[in-house]
C-alpha positions in Angstrom: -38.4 -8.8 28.0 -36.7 -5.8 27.6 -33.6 -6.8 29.4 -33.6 -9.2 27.5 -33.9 -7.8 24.0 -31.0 -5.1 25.4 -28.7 -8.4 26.0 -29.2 -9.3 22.7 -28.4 -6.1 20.7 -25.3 -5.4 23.2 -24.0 -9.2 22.3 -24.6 -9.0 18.7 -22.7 -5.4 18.9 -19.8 -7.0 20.8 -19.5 -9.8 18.3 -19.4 -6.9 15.2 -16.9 -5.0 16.7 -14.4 -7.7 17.7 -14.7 -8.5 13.2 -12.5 -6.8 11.6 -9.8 -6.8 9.0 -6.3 -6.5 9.4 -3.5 -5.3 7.4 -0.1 -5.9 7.8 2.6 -5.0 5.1 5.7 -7.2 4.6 7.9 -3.9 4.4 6.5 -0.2 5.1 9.4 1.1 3.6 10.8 -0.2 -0.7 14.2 1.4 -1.4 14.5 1.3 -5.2 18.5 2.0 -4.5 20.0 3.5 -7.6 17.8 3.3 -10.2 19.2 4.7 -14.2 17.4 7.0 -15.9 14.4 5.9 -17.8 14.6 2.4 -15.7 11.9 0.2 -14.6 10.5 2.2 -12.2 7.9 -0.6 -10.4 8.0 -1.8 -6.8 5.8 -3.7 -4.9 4.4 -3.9 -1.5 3.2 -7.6 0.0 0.4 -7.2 2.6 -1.5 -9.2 4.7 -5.1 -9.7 6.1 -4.2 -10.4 9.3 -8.0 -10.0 10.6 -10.7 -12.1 10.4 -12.9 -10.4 8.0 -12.2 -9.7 3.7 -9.9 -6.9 3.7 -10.9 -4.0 0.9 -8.7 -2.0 -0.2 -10.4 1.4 -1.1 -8.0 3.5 -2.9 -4.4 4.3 -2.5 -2.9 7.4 -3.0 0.8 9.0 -3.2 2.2 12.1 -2.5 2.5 13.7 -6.1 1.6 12.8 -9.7 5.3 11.0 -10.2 4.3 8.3 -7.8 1.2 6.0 -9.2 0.1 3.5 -7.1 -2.2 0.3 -8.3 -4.3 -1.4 -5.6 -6.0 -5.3 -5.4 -8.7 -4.9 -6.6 -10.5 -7.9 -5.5 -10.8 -8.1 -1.6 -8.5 -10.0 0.6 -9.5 -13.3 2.5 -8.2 -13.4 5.9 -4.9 -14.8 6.3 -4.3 -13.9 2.6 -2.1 -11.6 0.6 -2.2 -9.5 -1.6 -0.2 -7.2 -3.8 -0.4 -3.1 -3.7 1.9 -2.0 -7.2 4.2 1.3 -7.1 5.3 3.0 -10.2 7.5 6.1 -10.3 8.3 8.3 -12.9 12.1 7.6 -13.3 12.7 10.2 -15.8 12.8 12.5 -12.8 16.5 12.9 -11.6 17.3 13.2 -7.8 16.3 11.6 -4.3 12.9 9.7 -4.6 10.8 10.6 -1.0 7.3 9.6 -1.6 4.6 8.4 0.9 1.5 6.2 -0.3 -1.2 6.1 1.6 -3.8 3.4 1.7 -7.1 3.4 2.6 -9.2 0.3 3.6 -11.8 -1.4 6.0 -9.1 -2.4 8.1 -8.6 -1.2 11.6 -6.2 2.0 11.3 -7.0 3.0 8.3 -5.8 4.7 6.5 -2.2 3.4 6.7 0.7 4.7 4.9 3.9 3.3 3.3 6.9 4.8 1.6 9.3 4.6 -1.4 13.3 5.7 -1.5 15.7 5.8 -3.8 17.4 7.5 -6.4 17.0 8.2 -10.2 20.9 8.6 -11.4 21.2 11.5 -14.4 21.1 10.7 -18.2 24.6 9.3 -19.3 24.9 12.1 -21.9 27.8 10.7 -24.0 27.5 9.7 -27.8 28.3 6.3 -28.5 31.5 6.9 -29.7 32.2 8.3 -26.3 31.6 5.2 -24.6 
């Protein structure tokens, strides 16, 4: 009887492990190119629940307070996708290098995606200038 009860728990135990979500981004890297000064500073990231359990996204993170990141909030069925939302301060001149990291139920977690670009300089002439 007890060989059989051990069967049992190291079956069910199996079958747990092998459930699990999946998540697979469309693109691990969004260059936001040249972006103007003040300019819409949103990207987005398409990912995937590529297991065969809901995929929860528990937070995302980013590398400084410029970078703001805005998860699903709802989970993920498998074999659907969903949306994770960047935003970047683009009244901050220079190179954009920022990594977002996101944490989930899904195998590998936490996983971690990035953002590039560049935020040109304030055109500083008057309008009679231009």
């Amino acid at each position: 009887m007890k060989n059989l009860i051990a069967f049992a728990v190291l079956l069910f135990v199996g079958i747990a492990v092998q459930a699990q979500a999946k998540i697979e981004f469309k693109e691990e890297t969004v260059d936001y190119g040249e972006v103007e000064y003040g300019g819409d500073g949103v990207r987005t990231f398409e990912l995937t629940n590529t297991g065969n359990e809901p995929l929860v996204i528990e937070k995302a993170t980013a590398t400084c307070g410029c970078t703001v990141p805005e998860k699903p909030e709802e989970p993920i069925a498998p074999g659907e996708t969903g949306i994770l939302k960047v935003k970047y301060n683009t009244k901050k001149v220079g190179y954009i290098r920022k990594t977002i990291t996101v944490y989930s139920n899904a195998e590998g977690s936490p996983h971690a995606v990035k953002i590039k670009g560049k935020v040109l300089a304030q055109d500083t002439k008057s309008v009679l200038e231009k």
